[in-house]
N, C-alpha and C positions, 0 to 999 in steps of 0.2 A: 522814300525817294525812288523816282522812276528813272531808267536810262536808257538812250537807241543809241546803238551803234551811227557813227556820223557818214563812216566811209561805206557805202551800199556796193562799192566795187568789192569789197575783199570777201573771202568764202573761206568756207571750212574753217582747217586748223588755223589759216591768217587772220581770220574774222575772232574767233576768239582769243589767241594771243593779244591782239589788238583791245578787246576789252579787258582782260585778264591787269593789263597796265592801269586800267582805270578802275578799275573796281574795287570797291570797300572794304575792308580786313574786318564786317559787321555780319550780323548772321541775316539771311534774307532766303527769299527767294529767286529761281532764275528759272527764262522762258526762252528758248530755241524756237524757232522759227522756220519754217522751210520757203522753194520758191515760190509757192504760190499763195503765201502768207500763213498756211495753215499752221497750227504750232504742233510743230513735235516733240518735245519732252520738257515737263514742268519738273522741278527738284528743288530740293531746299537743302541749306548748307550754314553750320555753324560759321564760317568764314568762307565768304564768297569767293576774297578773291584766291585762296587757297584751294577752295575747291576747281576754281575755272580755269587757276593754273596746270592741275591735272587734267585735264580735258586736251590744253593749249601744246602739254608735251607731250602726247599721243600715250597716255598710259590706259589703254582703256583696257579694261576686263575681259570684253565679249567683243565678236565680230559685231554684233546690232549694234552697241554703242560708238562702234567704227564708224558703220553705216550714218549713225545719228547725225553724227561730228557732220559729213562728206558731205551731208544736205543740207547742214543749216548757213542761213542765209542774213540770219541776222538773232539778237540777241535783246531780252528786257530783264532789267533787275530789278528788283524791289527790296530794300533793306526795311527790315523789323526791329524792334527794342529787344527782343528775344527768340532761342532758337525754339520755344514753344509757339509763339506768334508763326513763324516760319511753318511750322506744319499742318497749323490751322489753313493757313494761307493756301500752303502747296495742293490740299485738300480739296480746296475750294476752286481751284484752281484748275485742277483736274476735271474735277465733274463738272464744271463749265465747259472747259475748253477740250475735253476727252484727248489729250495728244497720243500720237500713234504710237510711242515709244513705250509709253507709261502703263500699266496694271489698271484700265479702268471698268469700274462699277457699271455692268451693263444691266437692262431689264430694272431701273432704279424707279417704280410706281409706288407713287405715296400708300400708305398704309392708312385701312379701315380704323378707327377708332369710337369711343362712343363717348357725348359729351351730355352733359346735365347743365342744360342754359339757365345763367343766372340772371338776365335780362328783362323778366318776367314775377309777378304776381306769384304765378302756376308755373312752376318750372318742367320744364319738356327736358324729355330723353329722347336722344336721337344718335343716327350714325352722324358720324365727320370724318372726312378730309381736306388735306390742305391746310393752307395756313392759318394759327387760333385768334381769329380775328374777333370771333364773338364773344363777349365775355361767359365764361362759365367753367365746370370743371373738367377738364381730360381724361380719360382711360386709355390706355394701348400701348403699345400697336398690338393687333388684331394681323393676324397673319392672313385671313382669307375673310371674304366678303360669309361666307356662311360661319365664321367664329363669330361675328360679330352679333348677328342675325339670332343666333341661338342663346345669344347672352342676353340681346336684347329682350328677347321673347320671354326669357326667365327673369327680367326684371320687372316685365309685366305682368307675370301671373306672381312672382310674389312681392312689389311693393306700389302694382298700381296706379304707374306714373300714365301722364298723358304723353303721346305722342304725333297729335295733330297738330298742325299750326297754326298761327296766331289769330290766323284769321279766320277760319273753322271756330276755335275756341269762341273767339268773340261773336262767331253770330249762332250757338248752338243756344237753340229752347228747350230741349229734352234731351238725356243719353243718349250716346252711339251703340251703335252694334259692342264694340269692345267694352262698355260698360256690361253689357248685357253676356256677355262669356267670362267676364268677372277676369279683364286686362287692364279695367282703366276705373277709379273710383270718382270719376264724372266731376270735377272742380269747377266747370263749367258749368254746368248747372245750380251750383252750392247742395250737391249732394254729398259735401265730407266740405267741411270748413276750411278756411286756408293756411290756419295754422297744423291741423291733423293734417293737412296737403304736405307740409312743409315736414312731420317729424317723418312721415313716408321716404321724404326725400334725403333725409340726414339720413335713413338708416338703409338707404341703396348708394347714396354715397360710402359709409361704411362697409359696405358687405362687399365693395368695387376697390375701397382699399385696402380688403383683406381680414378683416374683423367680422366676417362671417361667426363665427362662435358666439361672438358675444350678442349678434345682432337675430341668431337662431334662439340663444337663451332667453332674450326679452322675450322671442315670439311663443316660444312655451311657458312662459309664467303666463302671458297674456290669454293663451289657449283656456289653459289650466284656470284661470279666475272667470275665464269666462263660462266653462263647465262647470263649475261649482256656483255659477247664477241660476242652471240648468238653462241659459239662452246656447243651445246646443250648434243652433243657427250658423251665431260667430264663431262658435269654439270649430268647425267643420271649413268654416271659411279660413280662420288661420293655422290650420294643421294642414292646408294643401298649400297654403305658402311655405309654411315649413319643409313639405317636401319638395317643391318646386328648389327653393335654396337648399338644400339636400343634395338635389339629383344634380346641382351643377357644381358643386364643392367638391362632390365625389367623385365627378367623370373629372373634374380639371385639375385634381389635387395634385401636387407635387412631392413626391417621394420622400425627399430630401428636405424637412421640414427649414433647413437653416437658411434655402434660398426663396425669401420673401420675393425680390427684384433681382432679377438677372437676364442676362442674353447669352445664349449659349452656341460659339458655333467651332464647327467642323468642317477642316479644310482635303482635297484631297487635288493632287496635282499631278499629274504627267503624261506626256509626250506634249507639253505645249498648251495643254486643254488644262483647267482648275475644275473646282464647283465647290462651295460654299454654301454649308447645309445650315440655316438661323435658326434657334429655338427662343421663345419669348416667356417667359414668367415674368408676374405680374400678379402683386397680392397673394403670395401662395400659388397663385392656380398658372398651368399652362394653356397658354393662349396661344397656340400651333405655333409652326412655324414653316419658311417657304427655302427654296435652294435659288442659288446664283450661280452666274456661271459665267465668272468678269474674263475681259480677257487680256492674258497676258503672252509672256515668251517662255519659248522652253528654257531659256537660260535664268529663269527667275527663280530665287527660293523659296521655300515655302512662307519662312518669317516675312520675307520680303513682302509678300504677295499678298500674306492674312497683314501687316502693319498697312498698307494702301489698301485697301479692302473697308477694315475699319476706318479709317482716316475719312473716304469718301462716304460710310455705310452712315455716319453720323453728323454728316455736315447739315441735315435738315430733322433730324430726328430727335426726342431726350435720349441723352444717354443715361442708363440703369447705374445701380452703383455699383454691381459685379457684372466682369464681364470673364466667361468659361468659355477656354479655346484649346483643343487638341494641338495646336501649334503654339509655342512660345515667341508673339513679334517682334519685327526686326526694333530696334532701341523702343522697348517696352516702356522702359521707366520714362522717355518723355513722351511716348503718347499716353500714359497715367498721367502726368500733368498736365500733357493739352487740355484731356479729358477732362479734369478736374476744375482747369479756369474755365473751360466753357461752361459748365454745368456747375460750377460756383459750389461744388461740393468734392469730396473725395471719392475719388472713380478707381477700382481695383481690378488687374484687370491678372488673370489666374490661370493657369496650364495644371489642372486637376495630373495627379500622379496615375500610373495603371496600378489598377486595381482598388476593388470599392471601399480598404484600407485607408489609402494616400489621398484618396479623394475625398474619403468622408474627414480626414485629416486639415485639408486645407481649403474647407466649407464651413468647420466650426471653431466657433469663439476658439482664442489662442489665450484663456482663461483656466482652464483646465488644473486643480493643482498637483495633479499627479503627473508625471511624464510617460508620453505614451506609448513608449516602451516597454513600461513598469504595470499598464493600465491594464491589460489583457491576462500577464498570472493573476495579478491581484484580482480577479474580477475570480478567476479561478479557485483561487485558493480561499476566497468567500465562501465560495459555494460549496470545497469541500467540508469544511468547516461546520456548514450549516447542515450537511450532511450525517456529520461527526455528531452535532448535536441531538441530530433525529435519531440517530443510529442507539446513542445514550441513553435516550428518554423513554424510547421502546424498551432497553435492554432493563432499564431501572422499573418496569413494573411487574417484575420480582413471579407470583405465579400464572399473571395471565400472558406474560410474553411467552409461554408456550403454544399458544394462539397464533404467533407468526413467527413460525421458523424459517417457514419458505421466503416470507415478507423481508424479513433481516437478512438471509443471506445474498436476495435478488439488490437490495439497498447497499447493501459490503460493495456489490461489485459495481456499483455506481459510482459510490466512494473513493474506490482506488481508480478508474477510469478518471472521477474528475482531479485526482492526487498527479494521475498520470499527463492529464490536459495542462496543469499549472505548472507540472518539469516543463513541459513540451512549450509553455512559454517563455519559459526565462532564456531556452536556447534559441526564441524568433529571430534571433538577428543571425547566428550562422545558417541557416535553414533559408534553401531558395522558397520562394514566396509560394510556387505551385508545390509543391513537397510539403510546406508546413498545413498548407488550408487542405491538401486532402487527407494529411493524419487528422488534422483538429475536425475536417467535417465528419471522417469517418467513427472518430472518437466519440461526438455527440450523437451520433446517428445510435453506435450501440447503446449509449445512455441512455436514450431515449427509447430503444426499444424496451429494454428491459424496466426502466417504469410502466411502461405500454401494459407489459406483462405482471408486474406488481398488480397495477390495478386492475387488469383482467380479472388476478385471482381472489383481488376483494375489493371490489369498484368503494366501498364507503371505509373503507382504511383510513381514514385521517377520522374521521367519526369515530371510530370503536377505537383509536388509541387513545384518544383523548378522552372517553367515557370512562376507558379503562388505565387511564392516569387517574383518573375522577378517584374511580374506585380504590386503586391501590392505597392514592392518599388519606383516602377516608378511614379504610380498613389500618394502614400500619400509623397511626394516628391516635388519636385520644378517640374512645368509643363516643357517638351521640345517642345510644341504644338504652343509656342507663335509666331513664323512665320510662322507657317502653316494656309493652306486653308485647314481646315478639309472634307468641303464640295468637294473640286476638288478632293481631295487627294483618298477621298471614291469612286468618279464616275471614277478613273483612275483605282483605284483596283477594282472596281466589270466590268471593260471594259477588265480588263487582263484578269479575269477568266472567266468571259461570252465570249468576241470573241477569244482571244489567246488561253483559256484552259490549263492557268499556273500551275492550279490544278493538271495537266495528269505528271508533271517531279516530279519523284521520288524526284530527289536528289533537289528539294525546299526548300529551306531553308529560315529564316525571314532576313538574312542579304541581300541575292539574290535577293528577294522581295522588300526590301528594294531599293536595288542598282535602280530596274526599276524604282521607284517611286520619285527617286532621293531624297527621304530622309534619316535618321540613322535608324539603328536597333532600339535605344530606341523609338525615335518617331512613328516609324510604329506598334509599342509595345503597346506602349502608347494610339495610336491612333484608333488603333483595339479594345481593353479594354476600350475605355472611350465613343467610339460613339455606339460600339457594344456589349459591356458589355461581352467579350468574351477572351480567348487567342488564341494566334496564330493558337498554336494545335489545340484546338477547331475549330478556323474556318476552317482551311485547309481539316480538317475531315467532317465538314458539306458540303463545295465545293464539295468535291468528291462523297459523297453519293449524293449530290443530282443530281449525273453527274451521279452513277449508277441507280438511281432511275428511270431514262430516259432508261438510256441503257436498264434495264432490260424488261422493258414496249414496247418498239421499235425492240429489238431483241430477242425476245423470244428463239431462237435456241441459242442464244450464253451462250456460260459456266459461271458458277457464277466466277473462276475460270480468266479467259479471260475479263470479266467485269472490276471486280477489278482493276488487271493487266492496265489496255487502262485505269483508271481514275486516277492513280498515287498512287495504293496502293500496298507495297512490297513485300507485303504474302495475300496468302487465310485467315490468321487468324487474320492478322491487317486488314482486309475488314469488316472478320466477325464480329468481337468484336466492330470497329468505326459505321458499320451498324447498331448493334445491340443497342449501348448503345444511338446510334442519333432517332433509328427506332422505337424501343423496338421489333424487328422481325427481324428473319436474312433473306438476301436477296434471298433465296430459300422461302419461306417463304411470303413473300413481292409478290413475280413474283408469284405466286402461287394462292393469294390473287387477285393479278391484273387483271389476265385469267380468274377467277371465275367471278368477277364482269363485265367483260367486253363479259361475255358470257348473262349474265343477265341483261347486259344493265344499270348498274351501272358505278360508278366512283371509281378507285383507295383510300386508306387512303391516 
């Protein structure tokens, strides 16, 4: 329902008393007017005539809304079925009619987006704006004409759409240049069929709505079966697809994995001046985003100012289904429902808490079945636990955990550390927030060093515990020794490594060893450790040094480097480190020594 004031004589506060008697006790909207028809302030109001009544008896908040009253010259209503309808409306309204009073959205230039026309045989990727009149599918909003551009570009090196038009396509007799830089797989010509045209196309629709992974994995099994035809050709050609969707997954990923779709902004406001800073995700990935700078009064609030802001930011736009705003707007919960009928779905729209706790808090599923106060010891007191248990496991291998004294005590002090982390959580709720996270950062930090420093002093420690769990089990165990000739069995392996030089194969392993010796893994296990009081690793380490120990002495010119290497060790640093800890001198070092004393008529250490 529409209404004009009848009497054109009456002004101001008379003009609206005078309607305030007529108007509807329905929720709608209302339009002011000034003398030169121009409209000054659009608003919406659960009850009209209650609202128009405060206006009529001069209650107004601000001098501006004074001012407002003193110029208007006339008055239009519009009753809705609902006070949601009302704010669709007032929205609408606004960035129409921009009234001088009102918060409006300035600088409002439709937004780049990129569309896969379904209108065609061959379907085309292209930019869009403007209204979606053509049939086909949407992407965006694209914050800037060069997001767009670069997405585009990556759709064409890896899924090879066309992007000439229609008329082009139809009169092409040979590739374009873009077939020829390997941007377009020429459908125009039937150089790729129009169904393989079409699965290209499902799977750039997919990788645009976010299923990048799945749409990356096809393209590696497809790699991979095409290298195994040895047509190396193809397998070259979709491995730079792969990395073309690589390199844009990665620049646009989204931190935050839980926010698929959202709109993120940030408002900042004062002396009279705003600006609103928009961020766009979309599929996972961010798609920029641009700054506003509507204008309002200084007497406006912030909620005030971000609720009309969005109100008019989505009157031509889709709205996401989260929307993150450092300000919490003015009646939030029914612009969630505006939001929600228009866009025919649930629209949530979120004030993240400070700090990356609260916010990662009210970004994920609220499925969780721990409470998550309880979430952060617990997570603690796991870990010392498991800590507890390594701690055990070490201690329980009886004569060789004399091997790591230093290893167990630098471990104890992790333990209590993380014992100490899981106190330090159960009291997170007295503890101001900057207090608790720099004990808990500083608490991990020494945690961390001091593994740092564990495995400094024996980088393959989790290897030699568990060989030397192997062992202990074996040893305090039922013997597997009982048909064995320990004695032959010994003169067969030190005949492999002295004449064969079994020691020089990398890939030696104790089952392999095994195999020569024609006995079991355990047994050779067994049997190493109980004549040589040794394990496997250990010996195979002492074989080999004592094979560089020769070399170095014999060939002076040869590289430490090349030594290694020729005695079966697989890096410069697993030579240096098994030299160092059998030698106590690394093999520069050693050869160094050698020369000296053999210049002086000395003998070697």
């Amino acid at each position: 329902m529409t209404e004009e004031t009848p009497d054109s004589q009456l002004k101001a506060a008379a003009l609206i008393a005078d309607e305030a008697r007529r108007a509807p006790d329905k929720p709608g909207v209302y339009r002011m007017y000034g003398e030169d028809g121009s409209c000054l302030y659009v608003g919406k109001a659960k009850s009209l005539k209650k609202r128009i009544v405060q206006y009529a008896q001069g209650r107004f908040h601000t001098q501006r809304i004074g001012l407002m009253v003193a110029q208007t010259r006339s008055m239009e209503l519009v009753v809705t079925a609902s006070e949601t309808e009302a704010l669709l409306l007032e929205s609408n309204f606004i960035k129409k009619l921009k009234p001088r009073f009102n918060v409006v959205l300035r600088d409002d230039k439709s937004f780049a987006e990129l569309m896969i026309r379904r209108d065609h045989r061959a379907p085309q990727v292209r930019k869009h704006r403007g209204a979606h009149t053509t049939p086909g599918d949407y992407f965006g909003p694209f914050a800037s004409t060069w997001a767009v551009n670069r997405t585009l570009n990556t759709l064409q090196k890896a899924f090879l759409l066309r992007s000439c038009s229609d008329s082009v396509y139809e009169t092409r007799t040979r590739p374009c240049m873009l077939h020829q830089i390997k941007r377009c797989s020429a459908p125009c010509t039937g150089l790729i069929s129009l169904e393989d045209y079409g699965e290209l196309v499902t799977e750039a629709e997919q990788f645009l709505r976010g299923k990048s992974r799945a749409v990356i994995g096809r393209l590696s099994k497809e790699m991979q079966a095409a290298s195994d035809e040895m047509d190396f050709e193809q397998a070259a050609r979709v491995r730079d697809r792969i990395r073309a969707l690589s390199a844009i997954s990665m620049e646009n990923s989204v931190s935050a994995d839980s926010v698929a779709e959202g709109d993120v902004f940030a408002l900042h406001s004062d002396g009279g001046q705003a600006c609103v800073q928009v961020f766009f995700y979309r599929a996972g990935q961010n798609w920029g985003g641009r700054a506003y700078f509507p204008r309002v009064d200084k007497t406006d609030t912030d909620p005030e100012i971000l609720a009309a802001f969005l109100g008019q930011f989505y009157e031509d736009k889709p709205i996401p289904r989260l929307i993150l705003s450092n300000v919490r707007p003015h009646e939030l919960e029914l612009l969630e429902e505006a939001f929600s009928m228009k866009a025919d779905r649930k629209i949530e729209i979120v004030r993240p808490m400070r700090g990356e706790r609260d916010a990662a808090r009210q970004l994920l599923p609220k499925i969780s079945p721990v409470p998550q106060a309880a979430a952060l010891p617990l997570a603690f007191v796991v870990g010392a636990l498991y800590l507890l248990w390594l701690a055990r496991r070490i201690y329980r291998l009886r004569s060789e955990r004399s091997q790591y004294n230093q290893e167990i005590i630098l471990l104890g002090l992790v333990f209590l550390i993380a014992v100490g982390v899981a106190a330090l959580g159960l009291f997170q709720h007295v503890l101001a927030e900057k207090r608790f996270f720099s004990l808990y950062a500083s608490a991990i930090g020494l945690a961390f060093l001091l593994v740092q420093i564990t495995l400094g002093l024996r980088p393959q420690l989790v290897t030699q515990i568990s060989e030397s769990a192997q062992i202990s089990q074996t040893t305090y165990s039922n013997s597997t020794l009982g048909n064995v000739d320990c004695n032959a069995a010994l003169a067969r392996l030190a005949s492999l490594m002295q004449t064969e030089h079994l020691y020089a194969d990398q890939e030696l392993s104790l089952a392999n060893l095994a195999q020569r010796l024609e006995l079991s893994s355990h047994q050779l296990s067994e049997l190493i450790n109980a004549q040589l009081g040794k394990g496997f690793s250990r010996y195979l380490r002492e074989q080999r040094s004592a094979a560089a120990r020769h070399m170095l002495c014999a060939e002076p010119s040869a590289s430490v480097l090349s030594v290694g290497l020729s005695v079966g060790f697989s890096s410069q640093s697993n030579f240096y480190e098994a030299f160092r800890e059998i030698e106590g001198m690394t093999p520069g070092q050693y050869r160094k020594l050698h020369l000296q004393r053999g210049a002086t008529g000395g003998k070697p250490a």
